[in-house]
C-alpha positions as CSV (number, residue, x, y, z in Angstrom):
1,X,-4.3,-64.1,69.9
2,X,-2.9,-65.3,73.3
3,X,0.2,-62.7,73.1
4,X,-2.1,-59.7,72.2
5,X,-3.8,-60.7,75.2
6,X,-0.8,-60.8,77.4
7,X,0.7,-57.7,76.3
8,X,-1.4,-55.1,78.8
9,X,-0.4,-57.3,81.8
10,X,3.5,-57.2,80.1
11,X,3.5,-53.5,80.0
12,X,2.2,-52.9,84.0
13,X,4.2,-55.2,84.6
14,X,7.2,-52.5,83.0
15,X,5.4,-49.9,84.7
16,X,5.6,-50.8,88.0
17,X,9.2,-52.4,87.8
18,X,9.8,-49.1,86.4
19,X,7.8,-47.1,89.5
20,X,9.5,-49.4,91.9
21,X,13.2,-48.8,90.4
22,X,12.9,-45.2,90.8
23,X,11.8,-45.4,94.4
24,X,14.6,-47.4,95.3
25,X,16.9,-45.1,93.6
26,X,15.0,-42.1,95.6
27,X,16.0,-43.5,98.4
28,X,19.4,-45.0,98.1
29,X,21.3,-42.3,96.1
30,X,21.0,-40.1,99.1
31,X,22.0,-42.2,101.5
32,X,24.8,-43.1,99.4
33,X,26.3,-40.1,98.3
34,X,25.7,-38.8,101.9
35,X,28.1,-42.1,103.1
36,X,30.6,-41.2,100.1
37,X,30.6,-37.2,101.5
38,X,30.8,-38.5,104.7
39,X,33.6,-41.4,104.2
40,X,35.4,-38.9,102.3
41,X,35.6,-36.2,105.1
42,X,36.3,-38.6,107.3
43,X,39.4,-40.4,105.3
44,X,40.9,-36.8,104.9
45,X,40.7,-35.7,108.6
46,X,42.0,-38.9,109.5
47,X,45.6,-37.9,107.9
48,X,45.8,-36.1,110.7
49,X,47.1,-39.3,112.7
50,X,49.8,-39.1,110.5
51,X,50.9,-36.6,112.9
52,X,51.7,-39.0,115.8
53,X,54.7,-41.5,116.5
54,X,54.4,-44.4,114.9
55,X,53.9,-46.4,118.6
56,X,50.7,-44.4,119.5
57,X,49.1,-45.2,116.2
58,X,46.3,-47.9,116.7
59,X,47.9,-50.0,113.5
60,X,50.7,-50.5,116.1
61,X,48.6,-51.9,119.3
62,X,45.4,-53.1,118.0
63,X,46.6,-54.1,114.8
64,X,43.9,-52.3,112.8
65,X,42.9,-49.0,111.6
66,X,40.0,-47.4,113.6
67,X,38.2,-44.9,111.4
68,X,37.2,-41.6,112.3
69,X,39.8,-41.2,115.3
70,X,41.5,-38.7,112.9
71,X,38.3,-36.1,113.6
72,X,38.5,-36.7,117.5
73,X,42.2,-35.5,117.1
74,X,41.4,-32.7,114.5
75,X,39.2,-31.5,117.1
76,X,41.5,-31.7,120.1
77,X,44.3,-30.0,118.0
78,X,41.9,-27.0,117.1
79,X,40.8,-26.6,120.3
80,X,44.2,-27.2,122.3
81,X,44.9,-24.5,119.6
82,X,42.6,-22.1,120.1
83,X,43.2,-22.3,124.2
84,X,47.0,-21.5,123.6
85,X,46.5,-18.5,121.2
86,X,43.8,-17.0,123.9
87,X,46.3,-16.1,126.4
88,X,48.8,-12.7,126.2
89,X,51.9,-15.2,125.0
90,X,50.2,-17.2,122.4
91,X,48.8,-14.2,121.1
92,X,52.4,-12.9,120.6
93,X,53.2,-16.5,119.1
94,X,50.7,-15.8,116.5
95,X,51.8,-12.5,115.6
96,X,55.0,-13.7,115.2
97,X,54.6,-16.3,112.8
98,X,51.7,-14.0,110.9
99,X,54.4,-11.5,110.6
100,X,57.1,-14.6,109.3
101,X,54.5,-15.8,106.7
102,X,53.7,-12.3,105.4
103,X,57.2,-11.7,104.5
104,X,57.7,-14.6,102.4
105,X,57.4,-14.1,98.9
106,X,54.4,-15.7,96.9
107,X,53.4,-16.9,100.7
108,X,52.5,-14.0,101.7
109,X,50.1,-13.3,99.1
110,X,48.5,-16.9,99.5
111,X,48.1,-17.2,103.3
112,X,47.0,-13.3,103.6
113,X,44.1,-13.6,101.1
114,X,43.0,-16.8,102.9
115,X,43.8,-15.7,106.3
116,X,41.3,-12.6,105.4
117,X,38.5,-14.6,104.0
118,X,39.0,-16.8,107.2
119,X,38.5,-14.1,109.6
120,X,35.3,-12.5,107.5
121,X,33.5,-15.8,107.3
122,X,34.3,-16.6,111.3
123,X,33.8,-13.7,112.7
124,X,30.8,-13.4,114.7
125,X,29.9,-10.0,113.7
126,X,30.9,-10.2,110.1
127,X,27.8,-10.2,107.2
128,X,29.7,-13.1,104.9
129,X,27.4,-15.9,103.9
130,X,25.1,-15.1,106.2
131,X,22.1,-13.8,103.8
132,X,20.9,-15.2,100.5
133,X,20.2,-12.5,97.7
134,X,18.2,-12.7,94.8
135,X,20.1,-11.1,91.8
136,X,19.8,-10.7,88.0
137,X,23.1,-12.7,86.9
138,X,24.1,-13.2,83.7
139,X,22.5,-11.0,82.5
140,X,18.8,-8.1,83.4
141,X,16.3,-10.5,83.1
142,X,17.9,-13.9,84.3
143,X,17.3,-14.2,88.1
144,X,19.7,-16.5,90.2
145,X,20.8,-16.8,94.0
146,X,23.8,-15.1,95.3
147,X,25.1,-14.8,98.8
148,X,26.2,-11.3,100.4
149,X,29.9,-11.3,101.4
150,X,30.3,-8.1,102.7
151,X,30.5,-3.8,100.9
152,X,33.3,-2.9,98.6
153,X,36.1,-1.0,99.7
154,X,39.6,0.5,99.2
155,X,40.1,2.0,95.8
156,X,37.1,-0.3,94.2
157,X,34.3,1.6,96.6
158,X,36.2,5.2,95.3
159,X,34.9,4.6,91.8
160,X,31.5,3.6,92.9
161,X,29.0,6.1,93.6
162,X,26.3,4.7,95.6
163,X,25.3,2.0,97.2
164,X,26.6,-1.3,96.8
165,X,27.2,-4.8,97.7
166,X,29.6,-7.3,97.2
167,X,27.9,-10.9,96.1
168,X,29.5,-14.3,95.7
169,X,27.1,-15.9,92.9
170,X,27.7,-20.0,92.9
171,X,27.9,-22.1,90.2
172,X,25.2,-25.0,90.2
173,X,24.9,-27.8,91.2
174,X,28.6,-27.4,92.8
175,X,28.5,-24.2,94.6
176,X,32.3,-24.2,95.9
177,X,32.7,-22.1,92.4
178,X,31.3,-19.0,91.3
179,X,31.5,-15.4,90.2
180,X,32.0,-12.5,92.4
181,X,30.4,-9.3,91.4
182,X,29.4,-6.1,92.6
183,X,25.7,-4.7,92.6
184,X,24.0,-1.9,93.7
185,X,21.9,-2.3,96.5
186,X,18.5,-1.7,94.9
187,X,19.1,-4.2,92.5
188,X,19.7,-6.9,95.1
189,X,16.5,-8.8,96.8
190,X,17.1,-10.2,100.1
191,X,15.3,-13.7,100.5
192,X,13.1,-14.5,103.4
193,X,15.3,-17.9,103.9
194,X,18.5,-19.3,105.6
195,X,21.5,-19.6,103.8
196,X,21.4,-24.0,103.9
197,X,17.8,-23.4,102.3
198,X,19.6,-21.5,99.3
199,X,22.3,-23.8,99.1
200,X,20.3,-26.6,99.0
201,X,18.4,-25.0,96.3
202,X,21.4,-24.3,93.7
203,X,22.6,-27.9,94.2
204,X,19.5,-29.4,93.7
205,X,19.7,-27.3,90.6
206,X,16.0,-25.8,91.6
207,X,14.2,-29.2,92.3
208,X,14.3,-28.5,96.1
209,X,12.6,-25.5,96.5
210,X,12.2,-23.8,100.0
211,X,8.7,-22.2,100.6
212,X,9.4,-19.0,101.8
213,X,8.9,-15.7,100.5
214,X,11.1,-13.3,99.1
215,X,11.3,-9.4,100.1
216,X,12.9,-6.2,98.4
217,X,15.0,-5.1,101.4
218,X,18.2,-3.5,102.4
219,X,20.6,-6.4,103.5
């Protein structure tokens, strides 16, 4: 019958609609989620121009909204910033107002804990986040990848005989949560990659795999 005989050329013709769908899709969601990220960074830096007068803002003598100018001045502020607190009186500015904030109630608690992690993950001789671990997590058996963020201490490294490390394990495929547990050291494999190679990894939920090799190693 002429439709029997149509029916092979109907169903390549699925196929490769259906082959080039996906490769358009490869190749825009990417992009497009990288402009979202991107547009999204971008927007909340840019509340930052907020911070001007009214009369310096380019709504006022251009008549439209440049986008992005809110990074430039995020990055002057930091850096005009970071010049002031170098020298002997901003450094006393800076202990000042670390010494206001610590004794407010329920501020203190807030703006000390993030004010530590801040100064771990900057500082240019601290361990955080700067080696990907392989770990058994949930449970002995299931493998996952973790990040070191540094050796227990205070009262917590008293009750722990041994050695250990402290390991931020994130959640997939958004990493910004996790679980933060403490292994011992032998338990803990170091991999052979950089820490944008593991990340990339546990968002891509494991599709993305890096091709390097992993090592039992002290970190």
């Amino acid at each position: 019958m002429p439709g029997a005989r149509r029916a092979p050329g109907f169903f390549f013709l699925l196929r490769a609609v259906k082959k080039y769908l996906i490769t358009g899709l490869l190749i825009w969601i990417p992009l497009v989620i990288t402009i979202w990220v991107l547009k999204l960074v971008v927007d909340t830096l840019d509340q930052t121009l907020l911070l001007l007068p009214p009369a310096l803002r380019t709504e006022s003598w251009l008549g439209v909204h440049i986008p992005g100018l809110g990074v430039l001045l995020t990055v002057v502020i930091v850096l005009v910033t970071g010049v002031l607190a170098a020298n002997f009186i901003g450094e006393r500015l800076v202990r000042i107002w670390n010494e206001l904030l610590h004794r407010i109630p329920f501020v203190s608690s807030i703006y000390s804990s993030v004010k530590q992690v801040s100064d771990t993950l900057f500082s240019s001789g601290g361990q955080a986040f700067r080696k990907a671990l392989l770990v058994q997590w949930p449970r002995e058996g299931m493998w996952t990848i973790g990040f070191l963020t540094g050796l227990p201490g205070g009262e917590v490294a008293n009750h722990l005989p041994g050695d250990f490390l402290s390991v931020y394990v994130p959640t997939t495929p958004n990493p910004t949560g996790g679980y933060f547990v403490i292994l011992a050291r032998k338990d803990v494999i170091e991999l052979d990659m950089s820490v944008d190679q593991a990340l990339t990894y546990i968002i891509s939920m494991g599709v993305v795999a890096p091709g390097t090799s992993a090592r039992n190693g002290k970190s």
